[in-house]
ROFIFI-917857 format. One record per residue: chain; residue in one letter; residue number from 1; z, x, y of N, C-alpha, C in turn. Coordinates in steps of 0.05 Angstrom, whole numbers. Atoms other than C-alpha are relative to their C-alpha. Example, Ala and Ser with C-alpha at 12.3 -4.5 7.8 and 13.67 -1.06 7.14 Angstrom:
2
SITE   c   r     k       nz       nx       ny      caz      cax      cay       cz       cx       cy
SITE   A   a     1        0       18      -24      156      246      -90        0       18       24
SITE   A   s     2       -1      -16      -24      143      273      -21       14      -15       22
END
This chain:
325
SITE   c   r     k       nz       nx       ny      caz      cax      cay       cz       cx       cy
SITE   A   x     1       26      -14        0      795      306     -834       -1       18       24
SITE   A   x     2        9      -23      -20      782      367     -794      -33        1        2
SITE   A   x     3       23       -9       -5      722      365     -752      -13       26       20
SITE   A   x     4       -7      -22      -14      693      426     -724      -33       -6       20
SITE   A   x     5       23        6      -11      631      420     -668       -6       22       18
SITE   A   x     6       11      -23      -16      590      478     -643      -17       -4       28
SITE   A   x     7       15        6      -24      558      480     -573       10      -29       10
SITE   A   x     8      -14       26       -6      608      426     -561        1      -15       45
SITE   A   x     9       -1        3      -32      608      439     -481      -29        0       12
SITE   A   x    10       10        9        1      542      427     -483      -10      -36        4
SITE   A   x    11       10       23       -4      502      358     -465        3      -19      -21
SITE   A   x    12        2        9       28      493      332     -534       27       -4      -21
SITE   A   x    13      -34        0       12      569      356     -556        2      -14       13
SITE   A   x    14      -25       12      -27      603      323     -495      -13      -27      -10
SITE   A   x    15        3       26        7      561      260     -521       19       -3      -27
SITE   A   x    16      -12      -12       31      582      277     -596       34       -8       -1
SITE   A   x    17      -33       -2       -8      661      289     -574        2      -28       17
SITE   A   x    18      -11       28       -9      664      222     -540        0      -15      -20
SITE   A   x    19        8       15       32      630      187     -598       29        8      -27
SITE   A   x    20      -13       -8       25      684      218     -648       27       -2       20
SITE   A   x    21      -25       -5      -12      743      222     -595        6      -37        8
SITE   A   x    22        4       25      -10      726      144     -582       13      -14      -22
SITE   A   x    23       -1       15       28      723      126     -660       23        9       -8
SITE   A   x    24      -18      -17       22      772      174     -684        2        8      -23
SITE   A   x    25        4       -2       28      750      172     -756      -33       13        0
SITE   A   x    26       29      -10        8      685      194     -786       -2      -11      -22
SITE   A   x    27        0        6       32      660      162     -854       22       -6       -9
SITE   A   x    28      -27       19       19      722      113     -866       17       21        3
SITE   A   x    29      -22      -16       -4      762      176     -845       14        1       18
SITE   A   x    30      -17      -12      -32      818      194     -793      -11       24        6
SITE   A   x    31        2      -26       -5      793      253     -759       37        6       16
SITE   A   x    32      -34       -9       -1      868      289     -759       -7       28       25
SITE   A   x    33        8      -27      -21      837      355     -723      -23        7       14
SITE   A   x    34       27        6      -23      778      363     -671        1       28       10
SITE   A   x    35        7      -32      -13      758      438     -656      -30        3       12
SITE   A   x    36       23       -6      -23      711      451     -597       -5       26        8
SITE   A   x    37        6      -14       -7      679      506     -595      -31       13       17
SITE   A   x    38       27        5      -29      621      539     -547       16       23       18
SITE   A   x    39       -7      -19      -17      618      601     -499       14       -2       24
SITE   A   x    40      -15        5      -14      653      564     -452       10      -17      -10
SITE   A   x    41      -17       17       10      706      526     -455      -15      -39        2
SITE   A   x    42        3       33        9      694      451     -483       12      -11       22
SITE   A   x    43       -5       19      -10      712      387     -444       22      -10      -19
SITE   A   x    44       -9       15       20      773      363     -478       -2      -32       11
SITE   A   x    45       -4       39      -17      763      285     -490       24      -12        8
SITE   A   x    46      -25       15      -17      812      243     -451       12      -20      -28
SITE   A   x    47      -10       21       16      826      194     -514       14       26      -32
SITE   A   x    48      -10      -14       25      848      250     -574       -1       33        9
SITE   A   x    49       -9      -24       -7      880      323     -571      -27       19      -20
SITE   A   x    50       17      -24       14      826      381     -588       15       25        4
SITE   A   x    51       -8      -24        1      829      448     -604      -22       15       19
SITE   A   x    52       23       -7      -13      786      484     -554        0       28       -2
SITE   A   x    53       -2      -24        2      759      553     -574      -26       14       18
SITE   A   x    54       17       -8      -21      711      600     -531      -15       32      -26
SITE   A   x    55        5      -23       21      663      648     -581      -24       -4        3
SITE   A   x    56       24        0        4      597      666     -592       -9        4      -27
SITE   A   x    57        9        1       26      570      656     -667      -17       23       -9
SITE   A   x    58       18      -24       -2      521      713     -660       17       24       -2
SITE   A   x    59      -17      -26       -4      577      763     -647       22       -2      -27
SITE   A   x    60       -8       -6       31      608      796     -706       31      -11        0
SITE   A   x    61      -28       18       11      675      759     -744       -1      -19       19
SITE   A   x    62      -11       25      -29      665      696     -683        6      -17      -30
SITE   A   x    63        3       21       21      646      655     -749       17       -6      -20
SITE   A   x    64      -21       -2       21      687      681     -799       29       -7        9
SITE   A   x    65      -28        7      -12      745      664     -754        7      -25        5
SITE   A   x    66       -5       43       -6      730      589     -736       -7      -16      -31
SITE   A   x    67       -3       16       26      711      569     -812       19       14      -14
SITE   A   x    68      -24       -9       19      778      607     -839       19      -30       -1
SITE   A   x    69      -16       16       -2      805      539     -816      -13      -19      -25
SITE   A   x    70       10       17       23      768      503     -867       -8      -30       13
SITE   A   x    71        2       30      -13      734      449     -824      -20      -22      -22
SITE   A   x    72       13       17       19      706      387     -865      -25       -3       -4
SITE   A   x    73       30        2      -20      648      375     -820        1       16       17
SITE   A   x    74        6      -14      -24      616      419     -779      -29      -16        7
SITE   A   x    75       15       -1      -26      566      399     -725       -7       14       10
SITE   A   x    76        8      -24       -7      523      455     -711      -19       -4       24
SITE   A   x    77       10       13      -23      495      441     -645       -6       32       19
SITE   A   x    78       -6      -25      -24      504      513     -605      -33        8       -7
SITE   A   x    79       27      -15        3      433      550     -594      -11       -6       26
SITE   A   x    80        9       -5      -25      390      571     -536      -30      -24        7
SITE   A   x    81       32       23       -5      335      513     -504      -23       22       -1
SITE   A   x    82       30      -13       14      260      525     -520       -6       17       27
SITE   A   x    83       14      -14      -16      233      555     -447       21       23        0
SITE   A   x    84      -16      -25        8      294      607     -454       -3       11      -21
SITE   A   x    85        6       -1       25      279      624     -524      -28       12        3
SITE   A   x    86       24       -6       -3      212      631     -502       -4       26       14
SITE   A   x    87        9      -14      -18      222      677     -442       21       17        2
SITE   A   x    88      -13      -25       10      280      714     -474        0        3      -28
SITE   A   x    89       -6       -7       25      261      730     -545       19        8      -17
SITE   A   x    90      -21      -11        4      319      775     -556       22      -14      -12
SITE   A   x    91      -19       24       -3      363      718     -542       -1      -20       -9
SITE   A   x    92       19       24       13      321      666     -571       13        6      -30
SITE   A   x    93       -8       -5       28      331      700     -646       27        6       -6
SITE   A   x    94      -33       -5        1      406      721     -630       16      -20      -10
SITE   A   x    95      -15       26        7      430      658     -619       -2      -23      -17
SITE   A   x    96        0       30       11      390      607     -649        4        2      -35
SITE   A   x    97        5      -10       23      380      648     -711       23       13      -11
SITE   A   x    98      -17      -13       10      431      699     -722       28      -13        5
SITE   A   x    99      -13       19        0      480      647     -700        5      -11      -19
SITE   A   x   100        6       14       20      462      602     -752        5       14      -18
SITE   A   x   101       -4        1       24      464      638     -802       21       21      -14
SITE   A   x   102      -33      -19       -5      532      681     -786       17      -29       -8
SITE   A   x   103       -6       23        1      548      610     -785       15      -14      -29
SITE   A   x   104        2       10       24      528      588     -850       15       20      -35
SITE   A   x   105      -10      -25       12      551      665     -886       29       -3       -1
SITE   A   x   106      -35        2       -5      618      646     -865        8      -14      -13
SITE   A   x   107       -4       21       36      621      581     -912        0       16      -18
SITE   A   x   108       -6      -12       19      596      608     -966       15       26      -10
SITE   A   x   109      -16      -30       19      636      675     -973       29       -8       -2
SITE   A   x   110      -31        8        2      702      637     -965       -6      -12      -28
SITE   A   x   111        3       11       31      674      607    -1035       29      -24      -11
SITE   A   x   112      -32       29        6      741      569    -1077       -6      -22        1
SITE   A   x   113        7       28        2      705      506    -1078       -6       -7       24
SITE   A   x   114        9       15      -24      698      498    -1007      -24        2       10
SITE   A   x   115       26       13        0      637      458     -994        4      -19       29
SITE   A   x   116       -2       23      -32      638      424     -916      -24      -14       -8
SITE   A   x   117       29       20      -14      586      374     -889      -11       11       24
SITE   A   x   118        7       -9      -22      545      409     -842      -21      -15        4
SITE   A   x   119       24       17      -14      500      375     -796      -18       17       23
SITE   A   x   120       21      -22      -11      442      419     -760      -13       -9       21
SITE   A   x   121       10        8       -8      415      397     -707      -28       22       20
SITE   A   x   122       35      -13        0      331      416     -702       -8       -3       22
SITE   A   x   123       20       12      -24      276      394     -664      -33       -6      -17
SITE   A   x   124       34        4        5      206      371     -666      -16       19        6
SITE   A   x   125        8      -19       -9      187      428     -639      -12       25      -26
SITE   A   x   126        6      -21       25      182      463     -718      -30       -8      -13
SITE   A   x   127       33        8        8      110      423     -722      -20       19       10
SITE   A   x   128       27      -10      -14       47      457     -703      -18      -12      -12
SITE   A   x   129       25       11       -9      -22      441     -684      -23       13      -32
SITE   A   x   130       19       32      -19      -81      408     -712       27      -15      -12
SITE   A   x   131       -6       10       11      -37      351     -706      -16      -24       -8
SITE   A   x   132       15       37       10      -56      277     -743       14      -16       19
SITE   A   x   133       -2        7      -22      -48      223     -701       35      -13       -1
SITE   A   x   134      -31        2        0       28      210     -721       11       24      -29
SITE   A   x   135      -11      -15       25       67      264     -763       21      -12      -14
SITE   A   x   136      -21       10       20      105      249     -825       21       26       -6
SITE   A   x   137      -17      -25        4      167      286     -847       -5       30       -8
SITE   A   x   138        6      -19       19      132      330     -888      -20        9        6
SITE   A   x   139       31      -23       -9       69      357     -851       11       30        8
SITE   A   x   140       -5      -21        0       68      423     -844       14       16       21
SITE   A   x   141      -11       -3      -15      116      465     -810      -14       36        8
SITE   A   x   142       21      -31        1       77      524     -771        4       -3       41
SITE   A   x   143       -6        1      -30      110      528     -694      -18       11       15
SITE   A   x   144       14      -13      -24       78      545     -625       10       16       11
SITE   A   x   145      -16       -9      -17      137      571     -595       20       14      -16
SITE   A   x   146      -20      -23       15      191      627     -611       29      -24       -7
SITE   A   x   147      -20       25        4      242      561     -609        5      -20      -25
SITE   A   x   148        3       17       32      208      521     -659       -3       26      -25
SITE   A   x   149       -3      -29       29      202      588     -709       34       -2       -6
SITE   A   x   150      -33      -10        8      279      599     -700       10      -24      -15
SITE   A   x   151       -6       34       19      292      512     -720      -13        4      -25
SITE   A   x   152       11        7       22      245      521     -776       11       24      -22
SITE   A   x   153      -15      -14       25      284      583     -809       23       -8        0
SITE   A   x   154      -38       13       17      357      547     -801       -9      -23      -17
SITE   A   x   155        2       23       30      321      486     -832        2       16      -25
SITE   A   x   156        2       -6       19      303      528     -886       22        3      -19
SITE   A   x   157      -16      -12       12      362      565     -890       22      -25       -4
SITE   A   x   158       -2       12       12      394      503     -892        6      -16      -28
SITE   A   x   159       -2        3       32      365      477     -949       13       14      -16
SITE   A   x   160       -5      -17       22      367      533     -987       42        2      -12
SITE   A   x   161      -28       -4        5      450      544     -975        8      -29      -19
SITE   A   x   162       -5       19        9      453      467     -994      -13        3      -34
SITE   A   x   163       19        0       24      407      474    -1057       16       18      -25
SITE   A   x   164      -19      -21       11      459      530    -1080       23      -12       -3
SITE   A   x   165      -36       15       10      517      486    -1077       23       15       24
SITE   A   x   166      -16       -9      -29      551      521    -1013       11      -19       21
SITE   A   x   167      -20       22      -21      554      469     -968      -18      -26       -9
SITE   A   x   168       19       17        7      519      398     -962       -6       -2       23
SITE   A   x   169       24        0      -21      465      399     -906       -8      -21       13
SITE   A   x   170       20       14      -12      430      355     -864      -15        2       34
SITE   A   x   171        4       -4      -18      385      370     -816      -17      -21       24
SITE   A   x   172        1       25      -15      370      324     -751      -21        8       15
SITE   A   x   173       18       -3      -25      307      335     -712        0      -12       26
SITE   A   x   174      -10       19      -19      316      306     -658      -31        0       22
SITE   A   x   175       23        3      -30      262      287     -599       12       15       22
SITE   A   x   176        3        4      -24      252      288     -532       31       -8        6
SITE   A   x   177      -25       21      -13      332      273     -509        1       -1       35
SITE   A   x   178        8       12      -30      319      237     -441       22      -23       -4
SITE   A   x   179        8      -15      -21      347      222     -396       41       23       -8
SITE   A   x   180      -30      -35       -2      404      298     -393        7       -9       23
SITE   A   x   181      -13        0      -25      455      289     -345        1       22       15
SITE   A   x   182      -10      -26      -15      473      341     -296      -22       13        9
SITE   A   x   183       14      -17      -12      438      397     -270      -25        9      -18
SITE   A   x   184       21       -5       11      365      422     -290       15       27       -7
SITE   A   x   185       -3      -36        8      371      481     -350      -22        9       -5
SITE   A   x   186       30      -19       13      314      521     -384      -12      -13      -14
SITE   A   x   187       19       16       27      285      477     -431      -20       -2       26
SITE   A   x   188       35        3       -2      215      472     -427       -4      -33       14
SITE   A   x   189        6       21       -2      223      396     -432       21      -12       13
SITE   A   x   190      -12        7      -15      268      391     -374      -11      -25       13
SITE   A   x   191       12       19      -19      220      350     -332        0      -19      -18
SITE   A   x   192       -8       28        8      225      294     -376       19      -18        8
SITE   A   x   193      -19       14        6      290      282     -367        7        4       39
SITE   A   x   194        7       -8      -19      280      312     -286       -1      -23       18
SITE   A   x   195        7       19      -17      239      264     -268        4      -31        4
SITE   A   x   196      -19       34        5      279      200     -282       34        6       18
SITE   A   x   197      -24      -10      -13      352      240     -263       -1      -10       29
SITE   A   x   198        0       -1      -30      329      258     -197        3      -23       12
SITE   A   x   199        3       19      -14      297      202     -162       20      -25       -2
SITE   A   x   200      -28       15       11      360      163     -192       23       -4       17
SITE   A   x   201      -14      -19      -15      401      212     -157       -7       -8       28
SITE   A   x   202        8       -5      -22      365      206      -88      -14       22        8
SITE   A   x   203        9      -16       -7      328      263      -98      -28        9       -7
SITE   A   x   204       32      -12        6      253      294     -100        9        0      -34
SITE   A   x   205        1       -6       28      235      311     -173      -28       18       -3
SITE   A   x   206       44      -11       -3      168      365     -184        1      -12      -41
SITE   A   x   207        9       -6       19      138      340     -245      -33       25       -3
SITE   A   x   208       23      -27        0       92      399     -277      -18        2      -13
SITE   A   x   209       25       12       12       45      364     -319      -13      -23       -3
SITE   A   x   210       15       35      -11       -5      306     -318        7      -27      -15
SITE   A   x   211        5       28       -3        4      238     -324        2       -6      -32
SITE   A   x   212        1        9       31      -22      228     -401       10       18      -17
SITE   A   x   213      -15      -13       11       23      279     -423       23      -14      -20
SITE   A   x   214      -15       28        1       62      240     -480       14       22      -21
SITE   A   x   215      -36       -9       18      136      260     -522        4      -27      -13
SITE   A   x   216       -9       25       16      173      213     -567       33        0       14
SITE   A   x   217      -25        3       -8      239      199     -529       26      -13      -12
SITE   A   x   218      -28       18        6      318      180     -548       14       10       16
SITE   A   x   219      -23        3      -29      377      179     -499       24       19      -13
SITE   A   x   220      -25      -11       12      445      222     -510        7      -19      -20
SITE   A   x   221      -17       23       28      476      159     -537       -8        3      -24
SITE   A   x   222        6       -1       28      431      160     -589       -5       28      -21
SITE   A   x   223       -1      -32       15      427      235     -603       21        1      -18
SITE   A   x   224      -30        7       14      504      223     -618        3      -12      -23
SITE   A   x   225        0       24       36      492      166     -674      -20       13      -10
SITE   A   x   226       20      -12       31      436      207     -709       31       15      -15
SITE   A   x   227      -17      -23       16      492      263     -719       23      -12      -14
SITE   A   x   228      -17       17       17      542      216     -735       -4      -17      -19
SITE   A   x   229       24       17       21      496      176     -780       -1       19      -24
SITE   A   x   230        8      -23       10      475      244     -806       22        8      -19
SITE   A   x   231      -22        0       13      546      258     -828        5      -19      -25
SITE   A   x   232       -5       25       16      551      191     -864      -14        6      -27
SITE   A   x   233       14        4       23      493      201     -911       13       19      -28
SITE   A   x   234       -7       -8       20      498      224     -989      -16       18       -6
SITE   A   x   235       31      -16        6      463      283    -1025      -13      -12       -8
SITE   A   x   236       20        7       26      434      236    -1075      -13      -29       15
SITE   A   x   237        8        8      -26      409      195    -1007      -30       13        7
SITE   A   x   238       14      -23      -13      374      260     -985      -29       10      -23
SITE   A   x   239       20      -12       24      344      293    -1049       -6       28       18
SITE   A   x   240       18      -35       -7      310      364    -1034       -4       -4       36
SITE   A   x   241       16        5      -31      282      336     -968       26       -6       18
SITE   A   x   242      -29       10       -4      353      344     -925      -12        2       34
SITE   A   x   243        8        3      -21      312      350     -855      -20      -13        6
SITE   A   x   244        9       29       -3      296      291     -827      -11       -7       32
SITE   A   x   245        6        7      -25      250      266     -764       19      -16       13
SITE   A   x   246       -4       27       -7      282      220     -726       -8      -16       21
SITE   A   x   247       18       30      -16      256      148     -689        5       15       35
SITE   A   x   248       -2        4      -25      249      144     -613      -27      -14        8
SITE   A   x   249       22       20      -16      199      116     -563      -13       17       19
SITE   A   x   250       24      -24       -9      135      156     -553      -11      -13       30
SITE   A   x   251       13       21      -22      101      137     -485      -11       35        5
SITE   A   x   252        8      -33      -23       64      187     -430       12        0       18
SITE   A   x   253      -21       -9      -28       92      215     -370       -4      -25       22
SITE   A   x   254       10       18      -14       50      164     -335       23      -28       -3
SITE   A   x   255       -4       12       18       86      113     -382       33       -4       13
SITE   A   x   256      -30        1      -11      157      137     -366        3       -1       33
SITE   A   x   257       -4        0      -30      144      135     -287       -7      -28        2
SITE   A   x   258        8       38       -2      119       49     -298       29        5       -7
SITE   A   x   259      -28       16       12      188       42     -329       17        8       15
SITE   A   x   260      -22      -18      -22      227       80     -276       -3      -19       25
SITE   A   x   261       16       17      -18      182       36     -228       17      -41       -6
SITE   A   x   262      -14       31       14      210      -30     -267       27        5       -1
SITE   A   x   263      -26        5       -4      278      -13     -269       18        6       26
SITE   A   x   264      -14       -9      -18      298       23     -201      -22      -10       21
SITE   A   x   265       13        1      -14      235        6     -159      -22       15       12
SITE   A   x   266       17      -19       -1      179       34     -126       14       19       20
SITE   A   x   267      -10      -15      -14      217       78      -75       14       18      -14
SITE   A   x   268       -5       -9       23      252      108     -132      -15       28       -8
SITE   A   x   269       28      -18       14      189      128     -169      -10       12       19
SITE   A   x   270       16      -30       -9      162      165     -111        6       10       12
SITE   A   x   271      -11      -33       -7      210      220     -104       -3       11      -19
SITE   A   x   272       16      -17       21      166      244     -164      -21       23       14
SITE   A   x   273       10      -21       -2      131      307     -142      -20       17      -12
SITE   A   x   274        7      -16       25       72      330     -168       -5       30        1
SITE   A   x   275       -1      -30      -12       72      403     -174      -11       21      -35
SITE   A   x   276        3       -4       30       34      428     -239       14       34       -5
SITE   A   x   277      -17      -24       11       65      493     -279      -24        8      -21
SITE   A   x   278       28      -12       20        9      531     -323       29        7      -22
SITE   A   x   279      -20      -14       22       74      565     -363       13      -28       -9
SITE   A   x   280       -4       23        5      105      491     -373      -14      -12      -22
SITE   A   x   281       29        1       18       32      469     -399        4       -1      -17
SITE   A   x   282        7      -14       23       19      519     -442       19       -6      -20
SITE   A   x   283      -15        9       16       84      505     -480        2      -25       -8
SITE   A   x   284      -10       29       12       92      426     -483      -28       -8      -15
SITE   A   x   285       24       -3        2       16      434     -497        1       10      -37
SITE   A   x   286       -6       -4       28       37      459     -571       14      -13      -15
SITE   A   x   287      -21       23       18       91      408     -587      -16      -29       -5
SITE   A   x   288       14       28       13       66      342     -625       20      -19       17
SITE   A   x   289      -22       20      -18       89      276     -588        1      -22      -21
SITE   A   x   290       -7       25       11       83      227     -636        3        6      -44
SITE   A   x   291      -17       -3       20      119      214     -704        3      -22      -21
SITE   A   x   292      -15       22       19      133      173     -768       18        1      -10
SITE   A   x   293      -36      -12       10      211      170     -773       -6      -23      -21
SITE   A   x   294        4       25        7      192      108     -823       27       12      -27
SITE   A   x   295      -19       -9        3      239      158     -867       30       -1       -1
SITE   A   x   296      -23       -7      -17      294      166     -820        7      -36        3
SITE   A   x   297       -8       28        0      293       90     -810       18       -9      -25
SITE   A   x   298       -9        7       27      301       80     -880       32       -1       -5
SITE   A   x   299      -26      -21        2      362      125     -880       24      -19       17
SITE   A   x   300      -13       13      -31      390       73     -820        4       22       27
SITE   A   x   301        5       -2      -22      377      117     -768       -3      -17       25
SITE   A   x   302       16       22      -34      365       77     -691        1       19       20
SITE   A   x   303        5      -13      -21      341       92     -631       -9      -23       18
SITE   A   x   304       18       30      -21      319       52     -568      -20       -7       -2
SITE   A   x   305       25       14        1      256       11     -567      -19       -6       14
SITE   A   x   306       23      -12      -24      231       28     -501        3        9       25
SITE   A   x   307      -13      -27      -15      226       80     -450       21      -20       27
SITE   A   x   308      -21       12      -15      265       22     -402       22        0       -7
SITE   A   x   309      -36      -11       24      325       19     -453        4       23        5
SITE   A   x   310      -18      -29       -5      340      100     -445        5       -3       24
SITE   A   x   311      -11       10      -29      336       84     -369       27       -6        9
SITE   A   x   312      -18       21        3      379       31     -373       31       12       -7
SITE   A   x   313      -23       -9        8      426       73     -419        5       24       13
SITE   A   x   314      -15      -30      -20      432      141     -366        9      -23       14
SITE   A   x   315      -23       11      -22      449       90     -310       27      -13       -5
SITE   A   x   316      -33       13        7      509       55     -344       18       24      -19
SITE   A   x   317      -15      -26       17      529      123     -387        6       19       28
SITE   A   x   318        0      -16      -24      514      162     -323        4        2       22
SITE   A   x   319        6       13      -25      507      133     -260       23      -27        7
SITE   A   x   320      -20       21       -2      569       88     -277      -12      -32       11
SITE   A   x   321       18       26       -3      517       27     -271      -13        1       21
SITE   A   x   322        6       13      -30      491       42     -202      -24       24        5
SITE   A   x   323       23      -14       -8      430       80     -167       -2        5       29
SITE   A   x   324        4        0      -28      412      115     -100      -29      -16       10
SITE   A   x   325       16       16       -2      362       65      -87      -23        0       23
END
């Protein structure tokens, strides 16, 4: 099996590529070939030989050149975070959009029967406001943000390519992924994952909004087993409806600084910083926090069970089990 994974040098890949470089198979399969691609060069994993390519999907023939290989699965992961998206439009529709669907143009015109498994990975971010007090898969999709517009035309286009018989689809919404290793990027909903890193780390953290501010959270690890999950399922699983919420563990900001408090201490928790952001706000201020993956469960989806568990799982994924205390 040839698997092919976009935005692989990315947070979410580098989880993804362990997960698959760990297992080696996919769906009762050997994965035989592993192509990493992403504007910079991929991480190759230490346990299986990749192919590591360097392209931009947006830019003309990138696409047509990485599905001439005929990958089985693709893993569509590459695209720009929401506060970038937001505060470079340009760039926002380039990549997340014209990406996608250079992407998806490239399957189908190679035609001959070939039909991959592509896996999409969304966001919650394609809901808008009024919301009810938990959304179901199927409430209406009507964004706040130039981020969630661009997720809610690859869902579409998604479907639609799947619905035609081109490829077979599934798309992964994904939450809140807390806690992100490494360095703060552009997302909007950095400080989530900020204000747990840091103080971890030994260091300050500004959070930039209040207290009862509340998200639905899952951890890399588990970002990794949706997409690999995601892979697994059948069309006749899916039906019409091929994008799917998935589970995590809603709390408030308040919520996630008690559990930071319970697992590292209070010295910890207060190298939290408060430092409010009106442009921050205004954006997380449009996204829905809470969710019925009851769905996605169905499907066997998992996710952790409470915001201590993601904790728990950066310090032994991340932190090699230990903390500046």
């Amino acid at each position: 099996m040839h698997v092919l994974v976009t935005g692989a040098a990315g947070m979410i890949g580098r989880k993804l590529v362990d997960r698959l470089a760990r297992d080696r198979s996919l769906n009762g399969q050997a994965i035989d070939k592993l192509t990493l691609l992403d504007i910079v060069p991929a991480q190759m994993p230490l346990s299986v030989q990749a192919i590591i390519k360097t392209a931009d999907l947006s830019s003309p023939g990138a696409a047509e050149e990485v599905i001439a290989t005929r990958p089985d699965v693709i893993f569509h992961l590459a695209g720009i975070v929401s506060g970038e998206a937001e505060t470079d439009f340009d760039k926002g529709y380039r990549v997340n959009l014209d990406g996608t669907r250079n992407l998806l143009e490239a399957i189908r015109m190679i035609g001959d029967g070939y039909k991959p498994k592509v896996i999409y990975t969304s966001s919650i971010a394609v809901f808008g406001a009024p919301f009810p007090e938990s959304i179901p898969d199927d409430f209406h999709l009507t964004p706040l943000t130039s981020y969630g517009a661009q997720k809610v035309i690859g869902e579409t286009l998604l479907a639609d390519y799947t619905r035609r018989g081109f490829l077979s689809g599934v798309g992964i919404r994904l939450p809140g992924i807390t806690v992100r290793p490494g360095k703060p990027n552009k997302a909007a909903s950095g400080f989530y994952s900020g204000i747990i890193r840091e103080p971890l780390a030994g260091r300050e953290a500004m959070l930039p909004v209040a207290d009862d501010t509340t998200n639905t959270h899952a951890s890399p690890r588990a970002a990794a087993g949706f997409l690999v999950h995601g892979a697994s399922l059948r069309p006749e699983q899916l039906g019409p409806r091929i994008n799917l919420t998935m589970p995590g563990v809603c709390c408030t900001v308040g919520e996630q600084i008690a559990a930071l408090r319970r697992v590292a201490g209070d010295r910890v928790a207060a190298r939290i910083r408060r430092e409010p952001d009106e442009f921050i706000m205004r954006i997380v201020a449009g996204w829905p926090s809470r969710f019925d993956a009851t769905r996605a469960r169905e499907l066997g989806f998992t996710a952790e069970n409470s915001f201590d568990e993601i904790i728990r799982v950066h310090i032994e994924d991340d932190l090699a089990g230990d903390f500046v205390r």
